[in-house]
TITIKE-31559 format. One record per residue (C-alpha): residue number from 0; residue in one letter; y, z, x. Coordinates in steps of 0.001 Angstrom, whole numbers, m for minus. Layout:
REM residues N
<rogu NUM 'a' <Y Z X>>
...
***
This chain:
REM residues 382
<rogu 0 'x' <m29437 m7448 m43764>>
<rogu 1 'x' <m30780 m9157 m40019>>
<rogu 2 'x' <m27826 m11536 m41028>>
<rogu 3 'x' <m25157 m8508 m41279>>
<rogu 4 'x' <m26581 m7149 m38299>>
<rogu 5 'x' <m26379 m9573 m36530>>
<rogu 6 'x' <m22600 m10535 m36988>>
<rogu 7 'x' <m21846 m7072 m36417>>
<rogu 8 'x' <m23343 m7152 m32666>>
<rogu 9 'x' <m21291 m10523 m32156>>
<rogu 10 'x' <m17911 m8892 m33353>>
<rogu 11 'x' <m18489 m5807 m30877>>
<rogu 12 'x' <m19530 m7497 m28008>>
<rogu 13 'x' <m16669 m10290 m28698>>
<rogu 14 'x' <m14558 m7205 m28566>>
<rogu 15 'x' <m16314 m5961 m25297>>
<rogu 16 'x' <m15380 m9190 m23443>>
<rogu 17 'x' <m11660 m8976 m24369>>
<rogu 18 'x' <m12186 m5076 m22694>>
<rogu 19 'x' <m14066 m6438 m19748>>
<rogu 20 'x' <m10579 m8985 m19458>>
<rogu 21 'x' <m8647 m6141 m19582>>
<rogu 22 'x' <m9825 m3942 m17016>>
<rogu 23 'x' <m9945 m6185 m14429>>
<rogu 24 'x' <m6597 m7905 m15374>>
<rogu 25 'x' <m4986 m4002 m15269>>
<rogu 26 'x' <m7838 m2069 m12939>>
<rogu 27 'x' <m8081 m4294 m10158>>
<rogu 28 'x' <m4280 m3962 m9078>>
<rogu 29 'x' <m4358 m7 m9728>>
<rogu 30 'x' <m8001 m179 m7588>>
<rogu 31 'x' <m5537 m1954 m5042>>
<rogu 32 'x' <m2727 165 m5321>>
<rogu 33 'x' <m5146 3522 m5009>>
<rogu 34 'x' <m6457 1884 m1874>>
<rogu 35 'x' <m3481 1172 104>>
<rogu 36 'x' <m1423 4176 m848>>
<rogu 37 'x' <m4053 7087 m602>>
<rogu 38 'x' <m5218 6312 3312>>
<rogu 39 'x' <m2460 7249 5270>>
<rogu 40 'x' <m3539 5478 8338>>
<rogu 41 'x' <m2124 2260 6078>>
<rogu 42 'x' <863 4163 5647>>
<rogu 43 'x' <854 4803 9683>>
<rogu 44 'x' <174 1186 10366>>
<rogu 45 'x' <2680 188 8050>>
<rogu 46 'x' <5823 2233 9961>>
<rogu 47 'x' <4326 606 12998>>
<rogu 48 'x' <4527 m3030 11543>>
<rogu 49 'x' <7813 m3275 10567>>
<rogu 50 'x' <8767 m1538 14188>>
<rogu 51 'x' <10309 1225 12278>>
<rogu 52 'x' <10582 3158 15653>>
<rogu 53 'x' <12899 994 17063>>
<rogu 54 'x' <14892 m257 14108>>
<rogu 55 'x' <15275 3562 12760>>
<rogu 56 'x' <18283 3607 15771>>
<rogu 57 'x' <19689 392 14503>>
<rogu 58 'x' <20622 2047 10853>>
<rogu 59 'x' <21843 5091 12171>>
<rogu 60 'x' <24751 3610 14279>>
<rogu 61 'x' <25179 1176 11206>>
<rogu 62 'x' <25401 3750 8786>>
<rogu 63 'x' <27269 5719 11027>>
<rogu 64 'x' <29859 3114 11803>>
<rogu 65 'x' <30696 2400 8301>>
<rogu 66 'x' <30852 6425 7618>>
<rogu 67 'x' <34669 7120 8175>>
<rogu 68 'x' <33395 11091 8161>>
<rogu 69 'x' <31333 9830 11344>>
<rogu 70 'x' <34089 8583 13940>>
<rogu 71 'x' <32094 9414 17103>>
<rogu 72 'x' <31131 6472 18072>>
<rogu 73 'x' <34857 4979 17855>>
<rogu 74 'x' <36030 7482 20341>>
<rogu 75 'x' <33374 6847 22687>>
<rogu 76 'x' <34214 3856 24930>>
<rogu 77 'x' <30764 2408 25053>>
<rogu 78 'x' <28973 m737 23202>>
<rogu 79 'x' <26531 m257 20900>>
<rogu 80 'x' <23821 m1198 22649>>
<rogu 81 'x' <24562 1423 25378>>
<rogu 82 'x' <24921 4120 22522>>
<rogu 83 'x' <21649 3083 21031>>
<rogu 84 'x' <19982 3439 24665>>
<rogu 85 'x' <21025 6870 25202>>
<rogu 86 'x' <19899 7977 21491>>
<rogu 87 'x' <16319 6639 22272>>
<rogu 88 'x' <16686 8780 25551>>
<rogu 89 'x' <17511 11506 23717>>
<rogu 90 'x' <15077 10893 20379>>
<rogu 91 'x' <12031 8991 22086>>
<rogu 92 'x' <10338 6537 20065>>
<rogu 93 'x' <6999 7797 21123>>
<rogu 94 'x' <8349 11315 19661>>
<rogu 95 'x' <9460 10070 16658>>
<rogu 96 'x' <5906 8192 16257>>
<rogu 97 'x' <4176 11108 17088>>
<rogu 98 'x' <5899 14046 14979>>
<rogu 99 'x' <6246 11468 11805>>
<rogu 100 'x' <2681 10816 11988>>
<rogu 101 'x' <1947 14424 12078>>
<rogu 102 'x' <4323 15276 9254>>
<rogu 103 'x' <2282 12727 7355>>
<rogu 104 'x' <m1616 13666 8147>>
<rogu 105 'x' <79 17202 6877>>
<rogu 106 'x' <1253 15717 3398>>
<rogu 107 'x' <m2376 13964 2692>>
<rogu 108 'x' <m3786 17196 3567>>
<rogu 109 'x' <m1393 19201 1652>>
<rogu 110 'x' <m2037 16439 m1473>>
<rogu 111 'x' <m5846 17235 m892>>
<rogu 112 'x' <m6122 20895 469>>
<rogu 113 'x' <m4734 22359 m2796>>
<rogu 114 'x' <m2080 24663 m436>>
<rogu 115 'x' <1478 25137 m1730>>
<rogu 116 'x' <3572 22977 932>>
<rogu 117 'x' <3055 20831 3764>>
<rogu 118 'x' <2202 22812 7228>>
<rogu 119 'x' <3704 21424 9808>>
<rogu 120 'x' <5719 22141 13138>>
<rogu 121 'x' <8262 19370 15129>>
<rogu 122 'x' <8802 20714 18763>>
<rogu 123 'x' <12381 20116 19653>>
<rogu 124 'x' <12456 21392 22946>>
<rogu 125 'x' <12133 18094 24392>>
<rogu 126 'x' <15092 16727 22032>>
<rogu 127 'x' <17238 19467 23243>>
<rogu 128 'x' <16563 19177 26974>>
<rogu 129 'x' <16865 15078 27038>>
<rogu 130 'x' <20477 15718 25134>>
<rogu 131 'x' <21041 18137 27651>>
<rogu 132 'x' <20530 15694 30464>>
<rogu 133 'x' <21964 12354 28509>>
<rogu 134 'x' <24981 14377 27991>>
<rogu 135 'x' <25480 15035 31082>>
<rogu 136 'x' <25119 12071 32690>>
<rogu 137 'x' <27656 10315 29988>>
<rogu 138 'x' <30079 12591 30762>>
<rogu 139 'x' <29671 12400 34470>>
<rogu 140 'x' <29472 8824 34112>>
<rogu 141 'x' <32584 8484 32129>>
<rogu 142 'x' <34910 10836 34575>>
<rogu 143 'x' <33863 8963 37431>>
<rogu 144 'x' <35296 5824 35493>>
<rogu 145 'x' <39050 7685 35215>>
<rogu 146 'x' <41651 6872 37427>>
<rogu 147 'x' <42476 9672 40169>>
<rogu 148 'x' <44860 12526 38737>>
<rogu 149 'x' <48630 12801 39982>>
<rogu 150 'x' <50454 16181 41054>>
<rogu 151 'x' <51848 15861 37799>>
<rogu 152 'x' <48609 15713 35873>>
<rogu 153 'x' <46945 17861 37975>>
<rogu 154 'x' <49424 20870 37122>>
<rogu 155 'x' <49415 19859 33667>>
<rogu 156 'x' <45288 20052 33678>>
<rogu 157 'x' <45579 23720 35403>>
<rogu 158 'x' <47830 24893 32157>>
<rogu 159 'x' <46048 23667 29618>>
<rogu 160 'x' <42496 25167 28512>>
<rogu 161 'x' <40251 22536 30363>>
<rogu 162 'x' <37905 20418 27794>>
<rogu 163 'x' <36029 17225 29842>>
<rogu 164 'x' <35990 15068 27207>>
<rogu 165 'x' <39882 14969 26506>>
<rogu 166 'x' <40208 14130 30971>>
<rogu 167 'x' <42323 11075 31514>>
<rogu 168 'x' <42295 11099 34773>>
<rogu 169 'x' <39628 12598 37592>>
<rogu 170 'x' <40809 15344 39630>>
<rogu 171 'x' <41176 14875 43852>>
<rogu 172 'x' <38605 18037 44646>>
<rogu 173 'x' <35899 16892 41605>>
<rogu 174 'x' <32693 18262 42432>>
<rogu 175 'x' <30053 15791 40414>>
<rogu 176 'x' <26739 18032 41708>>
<rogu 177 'x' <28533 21496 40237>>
<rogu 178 'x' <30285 20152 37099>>
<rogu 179 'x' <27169 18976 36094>>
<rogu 180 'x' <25023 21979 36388>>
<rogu 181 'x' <28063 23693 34435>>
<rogu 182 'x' <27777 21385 31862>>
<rogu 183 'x' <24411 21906 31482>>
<rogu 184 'x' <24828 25720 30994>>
<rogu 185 'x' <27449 25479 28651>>
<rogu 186 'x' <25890 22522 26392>>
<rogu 187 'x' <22746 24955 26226>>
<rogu 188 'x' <24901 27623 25037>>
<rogu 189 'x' <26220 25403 22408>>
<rogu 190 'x' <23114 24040 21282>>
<rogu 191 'x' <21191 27824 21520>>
<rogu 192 'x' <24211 28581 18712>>
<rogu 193 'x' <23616 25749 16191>>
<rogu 194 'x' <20378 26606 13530>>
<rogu 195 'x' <18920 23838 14170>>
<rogu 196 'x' <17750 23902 18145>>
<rogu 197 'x' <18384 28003 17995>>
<rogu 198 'x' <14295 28064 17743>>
<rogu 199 'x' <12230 25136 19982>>
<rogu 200 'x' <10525 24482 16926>>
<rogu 201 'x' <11070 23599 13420>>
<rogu 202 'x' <7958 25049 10573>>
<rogu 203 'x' <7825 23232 7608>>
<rogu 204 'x' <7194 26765 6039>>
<rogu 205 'x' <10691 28172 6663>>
<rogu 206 'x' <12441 25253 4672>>
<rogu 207 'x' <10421 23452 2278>>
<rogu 208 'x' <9857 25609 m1006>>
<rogu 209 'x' <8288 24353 m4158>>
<rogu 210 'x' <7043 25229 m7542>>
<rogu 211 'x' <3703 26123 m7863>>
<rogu 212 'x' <3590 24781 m10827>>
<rogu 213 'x' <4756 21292 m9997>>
<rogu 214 'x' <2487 21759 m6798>>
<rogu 215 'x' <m458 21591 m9248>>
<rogu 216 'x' <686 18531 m11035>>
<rogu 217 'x' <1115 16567 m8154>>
<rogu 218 'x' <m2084 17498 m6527>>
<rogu 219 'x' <m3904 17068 m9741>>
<rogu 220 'x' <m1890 13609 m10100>>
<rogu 221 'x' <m2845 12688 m6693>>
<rogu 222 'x' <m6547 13585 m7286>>
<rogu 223 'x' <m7156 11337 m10127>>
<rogu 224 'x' <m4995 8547 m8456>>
<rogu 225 'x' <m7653 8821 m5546>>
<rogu 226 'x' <m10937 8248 m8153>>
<rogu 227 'x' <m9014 5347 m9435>>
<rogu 228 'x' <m11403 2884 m7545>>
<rogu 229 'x' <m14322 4785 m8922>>
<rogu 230 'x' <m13051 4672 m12544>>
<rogu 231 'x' <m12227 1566 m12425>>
<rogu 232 'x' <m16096 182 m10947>>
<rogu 233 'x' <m17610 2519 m13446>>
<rogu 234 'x' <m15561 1110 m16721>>
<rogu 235 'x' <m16243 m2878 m15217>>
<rogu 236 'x' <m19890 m2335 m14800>>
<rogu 237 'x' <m20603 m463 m18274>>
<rogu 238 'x' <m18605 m3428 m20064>>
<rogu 239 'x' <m21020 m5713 m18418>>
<rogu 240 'x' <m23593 m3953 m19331>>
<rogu 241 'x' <m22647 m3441 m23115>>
<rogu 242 'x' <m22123 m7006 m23541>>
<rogu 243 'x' <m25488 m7944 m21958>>
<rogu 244 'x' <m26986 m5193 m24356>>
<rogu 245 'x' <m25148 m6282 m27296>>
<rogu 246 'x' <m24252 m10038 m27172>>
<rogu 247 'x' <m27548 m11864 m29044>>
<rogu 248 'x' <m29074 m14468 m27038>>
<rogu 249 'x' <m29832 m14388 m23104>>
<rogu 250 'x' <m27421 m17179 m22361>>
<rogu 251 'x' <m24750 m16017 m24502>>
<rogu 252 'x' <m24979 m12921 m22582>>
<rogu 253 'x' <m24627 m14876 m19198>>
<rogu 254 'x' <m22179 m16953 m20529>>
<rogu 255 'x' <m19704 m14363 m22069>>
<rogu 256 'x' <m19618 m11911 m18892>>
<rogu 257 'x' <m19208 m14873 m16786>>
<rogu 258 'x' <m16068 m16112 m18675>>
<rogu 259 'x' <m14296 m12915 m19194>>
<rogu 260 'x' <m14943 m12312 m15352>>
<rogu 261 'x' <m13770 m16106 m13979>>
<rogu 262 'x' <m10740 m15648 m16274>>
<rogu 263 'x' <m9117 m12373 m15244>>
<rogu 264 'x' <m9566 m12780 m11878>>
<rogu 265 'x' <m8397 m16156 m11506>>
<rogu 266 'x' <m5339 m14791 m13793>>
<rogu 267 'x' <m4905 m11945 m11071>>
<rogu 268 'x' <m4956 m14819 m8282>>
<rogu 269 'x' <m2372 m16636 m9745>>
<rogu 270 'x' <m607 m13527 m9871>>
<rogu 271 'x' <m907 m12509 m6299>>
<rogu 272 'x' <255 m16360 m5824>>
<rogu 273 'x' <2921 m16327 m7210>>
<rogu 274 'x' <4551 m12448 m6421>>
<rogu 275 'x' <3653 m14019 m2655>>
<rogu 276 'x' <5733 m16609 m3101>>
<rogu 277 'x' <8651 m15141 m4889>>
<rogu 278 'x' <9120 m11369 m2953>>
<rogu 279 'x' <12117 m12609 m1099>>
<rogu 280 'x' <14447 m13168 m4171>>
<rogu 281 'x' <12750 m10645 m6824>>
<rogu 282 'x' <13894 m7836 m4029>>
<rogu 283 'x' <17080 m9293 m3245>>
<rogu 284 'x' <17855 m9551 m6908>>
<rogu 285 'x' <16786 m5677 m7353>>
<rogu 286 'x' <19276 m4889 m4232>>
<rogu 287 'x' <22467 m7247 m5595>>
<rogu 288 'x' <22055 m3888 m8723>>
<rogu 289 'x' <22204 m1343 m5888>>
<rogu 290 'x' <25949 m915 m5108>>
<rogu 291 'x' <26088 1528 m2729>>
<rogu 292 'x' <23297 96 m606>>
<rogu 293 'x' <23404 m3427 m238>>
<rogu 294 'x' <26170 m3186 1870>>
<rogu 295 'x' <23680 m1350 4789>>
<rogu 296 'x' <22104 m4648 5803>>
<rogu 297 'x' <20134 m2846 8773>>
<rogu 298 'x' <19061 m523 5646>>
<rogu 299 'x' <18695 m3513 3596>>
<rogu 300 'x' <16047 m5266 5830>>
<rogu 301 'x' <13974 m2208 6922>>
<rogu 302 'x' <13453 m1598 3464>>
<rogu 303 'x' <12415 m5234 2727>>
<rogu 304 'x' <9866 m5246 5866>>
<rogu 305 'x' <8734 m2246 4627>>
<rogu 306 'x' <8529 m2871 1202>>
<rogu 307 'x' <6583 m6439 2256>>
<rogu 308 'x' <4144 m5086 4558>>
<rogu 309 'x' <2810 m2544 1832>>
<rogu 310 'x' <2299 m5267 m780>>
<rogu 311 'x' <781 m7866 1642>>
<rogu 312 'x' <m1892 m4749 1959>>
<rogu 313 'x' <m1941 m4693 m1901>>
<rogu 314 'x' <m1729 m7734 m2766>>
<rogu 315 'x' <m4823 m8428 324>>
<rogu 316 'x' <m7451 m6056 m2012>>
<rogu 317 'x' <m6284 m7848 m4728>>
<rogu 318 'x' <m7564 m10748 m3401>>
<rogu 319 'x' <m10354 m9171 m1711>>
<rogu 320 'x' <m11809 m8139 m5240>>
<rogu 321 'x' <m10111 m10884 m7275>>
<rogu 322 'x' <m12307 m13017 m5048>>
<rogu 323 'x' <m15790 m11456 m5588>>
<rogu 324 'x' <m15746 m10816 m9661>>
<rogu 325 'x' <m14815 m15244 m9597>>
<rogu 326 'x' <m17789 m15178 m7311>>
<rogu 327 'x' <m19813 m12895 m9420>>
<rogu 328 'x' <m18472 m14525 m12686>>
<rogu 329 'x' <m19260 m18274 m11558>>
<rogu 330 'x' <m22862 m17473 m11204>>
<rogu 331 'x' <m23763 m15648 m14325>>
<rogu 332 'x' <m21647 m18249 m15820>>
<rogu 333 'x' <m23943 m21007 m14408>>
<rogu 334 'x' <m26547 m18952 m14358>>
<rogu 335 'x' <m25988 m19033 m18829>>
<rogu 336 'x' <m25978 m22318 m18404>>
<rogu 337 'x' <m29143 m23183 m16727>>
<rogu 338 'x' <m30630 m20766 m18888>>
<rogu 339 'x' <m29398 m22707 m22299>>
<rogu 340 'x' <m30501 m25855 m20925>>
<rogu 341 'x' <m33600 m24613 m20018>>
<rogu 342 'x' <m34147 m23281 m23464>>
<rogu 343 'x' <m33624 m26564 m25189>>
<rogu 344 'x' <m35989 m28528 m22839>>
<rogu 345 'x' <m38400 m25805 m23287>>
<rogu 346 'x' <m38202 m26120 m27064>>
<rogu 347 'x' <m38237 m30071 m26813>>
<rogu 348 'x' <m41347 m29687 m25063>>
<rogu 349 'x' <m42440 m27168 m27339>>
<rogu 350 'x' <m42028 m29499 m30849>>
<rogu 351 'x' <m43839 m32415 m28274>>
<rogu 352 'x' <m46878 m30554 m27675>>
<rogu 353 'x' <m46658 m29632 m31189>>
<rogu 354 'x' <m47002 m33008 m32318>>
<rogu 355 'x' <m49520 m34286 m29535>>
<rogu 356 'x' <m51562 m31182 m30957>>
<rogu 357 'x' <m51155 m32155 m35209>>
<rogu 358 'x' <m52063 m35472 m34325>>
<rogu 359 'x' <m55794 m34337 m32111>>
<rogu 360 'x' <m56385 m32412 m34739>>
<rogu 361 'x' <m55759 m35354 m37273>>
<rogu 362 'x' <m57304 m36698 m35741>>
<rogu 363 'x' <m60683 m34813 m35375>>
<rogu 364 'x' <m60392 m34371 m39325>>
<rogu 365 'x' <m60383 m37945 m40284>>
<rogu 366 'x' <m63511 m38447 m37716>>
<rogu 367 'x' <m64897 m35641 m39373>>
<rogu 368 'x' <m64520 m37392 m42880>>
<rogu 369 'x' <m65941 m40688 m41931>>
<rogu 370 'x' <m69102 m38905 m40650>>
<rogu 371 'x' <m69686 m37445 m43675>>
<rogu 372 'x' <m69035 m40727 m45556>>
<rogu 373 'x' <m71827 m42142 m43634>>
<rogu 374 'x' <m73904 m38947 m44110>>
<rogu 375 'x' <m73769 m39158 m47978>>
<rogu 376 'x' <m76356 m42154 m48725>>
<rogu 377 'x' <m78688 m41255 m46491>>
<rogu 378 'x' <m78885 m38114 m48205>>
<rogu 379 'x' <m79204 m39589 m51655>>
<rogu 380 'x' <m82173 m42297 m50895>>
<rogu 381 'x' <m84095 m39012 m50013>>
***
């Protein structure tokens, strides 16, 4: 029956070791994961890394280049690189930092508050009034470039319903100081008439709209996704402890926990080694299956920095913890075997004494014996 018993203690904690493998082979990247993804001040850092403020400019005159529905920039008789300076006049980077930041503090407050959208506001008035100005000095800019009008063209201008940005020629009396505060008027007209600038700001409340229902879900989601690291510590340590409780003999103990935890983790650090060293082709081989995409290559490489700055944060806690449990599982490992090898010498030393103490007492008996031999005649002649 202490037999039976015995086996059966062996079999469960065997099987508690191969679930002490498992959560740390599966937990530790999900600890990771829940980490990285659920502070968004590594999300913020992240943006800032891969200088996603500057290269945001960069896609959009790619994409709209290669957008035959977008012809602006074909018409307009300016490089690139002057285009791309007047957008970041127009959009600042250090607005575009600021309100995207803000838009994401509201989404990890929306994910934790439990209320049924993002809040959040983007001021545009400063958008509007640097397009105002940028527009005005481009178009300025680009009549004072034209070639002086003829009669001809000049009575052909008077005719025709003016528009600036057909000119192809600059007229004798031009007034640069009065055109441009005419422009101004007029583009703030235009603007005041399209939805989007009609208000100075934009509230998150009077276009995003979503289920309550799926609100919950992702909330809930979100909530558990965020105990992950707890979960995870909490499942490790009561293994550990199971096995210590139910694997017979103290070394065996030591021994066991310390193998199952040297193994995983150094499986997870080969891991990490190897995803390291192989992120450049396993993305572009993902990208080759994206058609419509990998033709974008400003697109193409945002998304990779972006992609390898979040999993150099991953894969860092990874290591981080990968690092600790070999740590942790080298010393109870060593620790099992000191504690085996001290058990033997202790039971060597045990039989020893043994011996040293069966012979004494041998000893004393056959002394005793011969006494009594000599004892016995004396005895007899009385």
């Amino acid at each position: 029956m202490k037999s039976c018993f015995g086996s059966c203690r062996s079999i469960i904690s065997v099987f508690f070791c191969i679930l002490l493998f498992i959560f740390i082979l599966i937990g530790i990247p999900l600890l990771s994961l829940s980490l990285v993804l659920t502070n968004p001040e590594n999300i913020k850092s992240t943006l800032v890394e891969v200088n996603i403020y500057e290269e945001v400019y960069n896609v959009a005159l790619d994409v709209s280049s290669k957008n035959e529905d977008i012809d602006f920039i074909e018409k307009i008789d300016k490089s690139e690189e002057e285009i791309k300076t007047s957008l970041k006049k127009i959009i600042t980077p250090d607005w575009l930092k600021q309100n995207v930041e803000n838009i994401i503090d509201s989404v990890y407050i929306w994910l934790d508050s439990g209320t049924q959208i993002p809040e959040f506001t983007v001021d545009l008035s400063e958008v509007e009034t640097n397009a105002i100005n940028e527009g005005s000095t481009f178009l300025i800019d680009y009549i004072e470039d034209l070639p002086d009008c003829s009669q001809e063209e000049m009575q052909s201008m008077q005719s025709e319903s003016f528009n600036p940005f057909d000119m192809s020629c600059k007229p004798a009396d031009f007034d640069t100081a009065s055109f441009e505060d005419e422009f101004k008027i007029k583009m703030e007209e235009e603007l005041n008439k399209n939805e989007t600038f009609e208000k100075e700001e934009f509230n998150s409340s009077e276009v995003i709209k979503l289920d309550t229902e799926i609100v919950e879900k992702i909330q809930k989601g979100y909530s558990i996704f965020k105990k992950v690291p707890i979960i995870v510590a909490v499942c490790i340590l009561v293994t550990t402890i199971l096995i210590f409780l139910l694997m017979p003999g103290l070394s065996n103990k030591f021994l066991a926990s310390g193998i199952g935890l040297v193994l995983s983790s150094a499986l997870l650090l080969f891991g990490n080694f190897f995803i390291n060293n192989n992120f450049t082709s396993i993305f572009n081989d993902q990208i080759q299956k994206l058609d419509d995409i990998k033709k974008e290559e400003s697109i193409v490489n945002l998304a990779q920095n972006l992609v390898r700055s979040l999993l150099d944060a991953w894969l860092h806690f990874i290591r981080q913890y990968s690092l600790v449990i070999v740590i942790v599982g080298l010393i109870l490992f060593i620790g099992g075997i000191i504690l085996k090898f001290t058990k033997k010498k202790y039971y060597i030393e045990d039989d020893s004494e043994g011996d040293k103490q069966d012979s004494r007492e041998s000893a004393k008996k056959e002394k005793r014996i011969q006494e009594e031999e000599k004892s016995t005649p004396e005895v007899r002649l009385k």
